[in-house]
C-alpha positions, 0 to 999 in steps of 0.5 A: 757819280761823285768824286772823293773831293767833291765828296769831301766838299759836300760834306764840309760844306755841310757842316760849316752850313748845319744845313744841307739837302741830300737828294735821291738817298735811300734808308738802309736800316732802323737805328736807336731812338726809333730813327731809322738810318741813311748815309750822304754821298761821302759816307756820313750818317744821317738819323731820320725820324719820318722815313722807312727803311727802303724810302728813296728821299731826299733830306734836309740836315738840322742838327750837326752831331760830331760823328752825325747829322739829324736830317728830315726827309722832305721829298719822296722819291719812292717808298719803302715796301716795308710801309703800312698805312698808319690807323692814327689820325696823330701819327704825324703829329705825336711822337708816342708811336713812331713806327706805325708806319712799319708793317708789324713783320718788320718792327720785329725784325729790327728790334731783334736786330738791335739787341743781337747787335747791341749784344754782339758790338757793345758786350762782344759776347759769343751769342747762341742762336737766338730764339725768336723774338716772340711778337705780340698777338695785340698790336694797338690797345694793348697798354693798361695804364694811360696819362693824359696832360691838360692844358690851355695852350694847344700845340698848333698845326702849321696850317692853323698858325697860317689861317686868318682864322681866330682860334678861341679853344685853345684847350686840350687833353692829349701828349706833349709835343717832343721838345716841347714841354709846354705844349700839348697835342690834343689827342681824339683818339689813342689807339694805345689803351682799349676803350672806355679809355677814350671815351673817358679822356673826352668826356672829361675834356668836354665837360670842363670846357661846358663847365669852365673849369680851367685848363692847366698853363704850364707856364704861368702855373695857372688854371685847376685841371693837371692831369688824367691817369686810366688804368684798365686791368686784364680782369676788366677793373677801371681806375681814374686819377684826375690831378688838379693844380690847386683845390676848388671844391664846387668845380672838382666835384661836379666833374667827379660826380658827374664822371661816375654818373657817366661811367658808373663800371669805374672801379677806383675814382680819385684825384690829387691836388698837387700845386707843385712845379711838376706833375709826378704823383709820388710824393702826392697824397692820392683821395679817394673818391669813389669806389676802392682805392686799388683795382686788380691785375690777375696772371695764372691765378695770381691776383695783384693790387694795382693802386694809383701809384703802383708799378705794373707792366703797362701790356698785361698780356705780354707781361705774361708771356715775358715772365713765362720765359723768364720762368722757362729760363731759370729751369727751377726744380722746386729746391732752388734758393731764387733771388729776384733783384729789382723786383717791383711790386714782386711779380716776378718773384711770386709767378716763379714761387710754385717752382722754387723753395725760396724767393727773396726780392728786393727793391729800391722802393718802399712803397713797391715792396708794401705792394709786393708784402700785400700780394703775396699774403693775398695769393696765399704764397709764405715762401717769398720775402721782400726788402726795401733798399738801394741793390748795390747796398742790400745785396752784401756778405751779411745778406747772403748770410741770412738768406742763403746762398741763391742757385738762381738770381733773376734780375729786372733792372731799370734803363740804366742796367744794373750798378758796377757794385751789383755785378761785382758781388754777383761775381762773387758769390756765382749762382749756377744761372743767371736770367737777366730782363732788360728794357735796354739791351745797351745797357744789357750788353755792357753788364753781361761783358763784365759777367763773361769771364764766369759765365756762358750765354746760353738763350737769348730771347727778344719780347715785344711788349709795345708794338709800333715804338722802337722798344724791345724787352730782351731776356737772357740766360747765364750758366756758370761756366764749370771750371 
């Protein structure tokens, strides 16, 4: 047992050293990021990124924050029941599925935990039993849209660095390392998207390195091949964007040719030639090179055409089952006007069509709305209209005017929530119900403070669309308070 001076003394001591070892430390709880939460002997908190809620271990501190440290655990005294054996080769190395070494059951019940008490700390709102968080039946391949990076400086483990060993392949196609933008964990086998995903990925990686067609160096921005994107739609269609650095017609087509000729079920062959610093797609001309240049994605009847520089949600099954709740939420009766904010390529808006007398979505994004205009004429739906523009200018007095008055406003905004303007005017013209879906239930809490005054919490509802990470979808429903 340690005395308080000697609490205080190790503690200091480790903030004026940055470094410390803690010994014998149990995890208590899962935190923000995926990390998951300890505390030294005096109380300071400790964020971990390679322990499970229940280890006993001992712990190494790295970055000293001001009211944390960032610590490893490099010693385990005993290991947590809530621990599964994870099923990827990477897991110890990429940073994409932090909690695979969680059992499913658990990873549910700290996502809900995190919402309830981001809604309860942050919002300090008065909650009603929440629903349960509903799980997702497929826990590994579930993703329907991949990028992979190229690259001629693979990322080294410590034992390849040590060896006496020459590495002459240095090539890969996989992740980058966190914290390392230029280099690259070369990945066999991703247990995210379903096959042929992999096949593909591996394919092409061989037959550049056969055919000495140059892999991407981040750094001297050098090389041909940049980046893979798949698509793999729930109606089974398969897209593949290939970016090159720079044209080489001889190269590029011999390994577009001969991809079709290997994969001749893919659906949409196309590729980018993209010489600038980055590699974002949407300011780039995508060609066509074989095939259709969009695939579709299919939900309740309702087909959408997904192109290469489309919005979708990335789990197409549980998609489905978000926006059902999300439908259930708004409790139409077929008379509601319904206004959808940040509505994508008009998912949402369409799914919830049958059930109401008007939809009006609007987004940000050009290019997404086109989207949602040819969607909606291709699924026969005329009681829906979409706008471009930024939410926070569109949504004004003239707006409401035109469109009238909504009885229910869904809301979809980004990570950052939804901009102080939007929920001021939301306030203003007070719907009867609000449903808010939110990837970020910080930002979720924060906006629904402001709304609390005016209106009542009255479901809760925690979706988990991307089983082993730490991130969680929450959906929402507001009543107007009666007065």
């Amino acid at each position: 047992m340690l005395f308080l001076c000697e609490k205080w003394y190790i503690c200091n001591m480790a903030r004026k050293n940055k470094q410390f070892i803690f010994e014998n430390i149990e995890v208590v709880d899962a935190g923000a990021q995926g990390k998951t939460i300890a505390k030294a002997p005096d109380g300071c908190v400790i964020f971990l990124s390679n322990a499970v809620p229940g280890d006993i271990v001992d712990i190494k501190t790295g970055k000293k924050r001001k009211a944390y440290f960032e610590g490893t655990a490099i010693k385990f005294h005993k290991y947590s029941e809530k621990r599964t054996q994870p099923v990827c080769q990477h897991f110890e190395f990429c940073g994409g599925c932090k909690w695979q070494d969680m059992a499913y059951e658990y990873q549910l019940a700290y996502k809900e935990k995190e919402v309830i008490n981001n809604l309860k700390r942050i919002g300090h709102l008065d909650l009603p039993e929440p629903t349960p968080i509903l799980g997702c039946e497929k826990q590994y391949f579930y993703r329907n849209k991949m990028e992979f990076s190229f690259s001629n400086s693979r990322w080294l483990t410590l034992e390849e660095i040590n060896s006496t060993e020459e590495i002459n392949n240095r090539n890969a196609c996989g992740f980058h390392i966190a914290g390392m933008w230029d280099k690259i964990l070369d990945i066999e086998k991703c247990h995210l998207q379903e096959d042929p995903s992999n096949q593909i990925r591996n394919f092409v990686k061989e037959f550049a390195i056969q055919n000495e067609i140059e892999f991407f160096n981040p750094r001297e921005q050098s090389g041909l091949l940049r980046t893979i994107m798949i698509r793999i739609s729930s109606t089974g269609e398969i897209m593949v964007v290939i970016q090159f650095l720079q044209e080489s017609k001889e190269k590029r087509e011999a390994l577009l040719n001969a991809l079709i000729q290997e994969f001749p079920q893919i659906t949409s062959l196309q590729y980018v030639i993209n010489p600038k610093g980055n590699d974002t797609l949407y300011d780039q001309n995508i060609i066509l090179f074989s095939g259709r240049d969009h695939i579709f994605e299919e939900m309740e009847g309702l087909k959408f055409k997904i192109g290469a520089k489309s919005f979708y949600q990335t789990n197409s099954a549980q998609a489905y089952e978000l926006y059902k709740i999300t439908r259930d939420f708004a409790n139409l009766t077929g008379n509601e006007i319904v206004f959808d904010f940040y509505t994508g390529t008009g998912t949402i808006a369409q799914f919830v069509a049958k059930n109401a007398k008007k939809v009006i979505g609007v987004e940000s994004v050009p290019e997404a709305i086109a989207d949602a205009k040819e969607n909606a004429k291709l699924n026969n739906i005329d009681n829906v209209e979409f706008f471009a523009g930024d939410m926070k200018d569109v949504f004004n007095d003239h707006f409401i005017k035109t469109h009238g008055q909504p009885d229910v406003i869904i809301t979809d905004p980004p990570r950052d929530g939804m901009h102080k303007n939007v929920v001021e005017k939301l306030l203003k013209i007070s719907p009867k119900r609000i449903v808010y879906v939110s990837c970020n239930s910080a930002t979720q809490a924060r906006d629904l403070s402001l709304m609390k005054e005016q209106y009542n919490i009255i479901k809760t509802q925690a979706v988990d669309m991307f089983p082993q990470t730490h991130h969680v979808e929450n959906v929402v429903l507001l009543e107007l308070k009666i007065k």
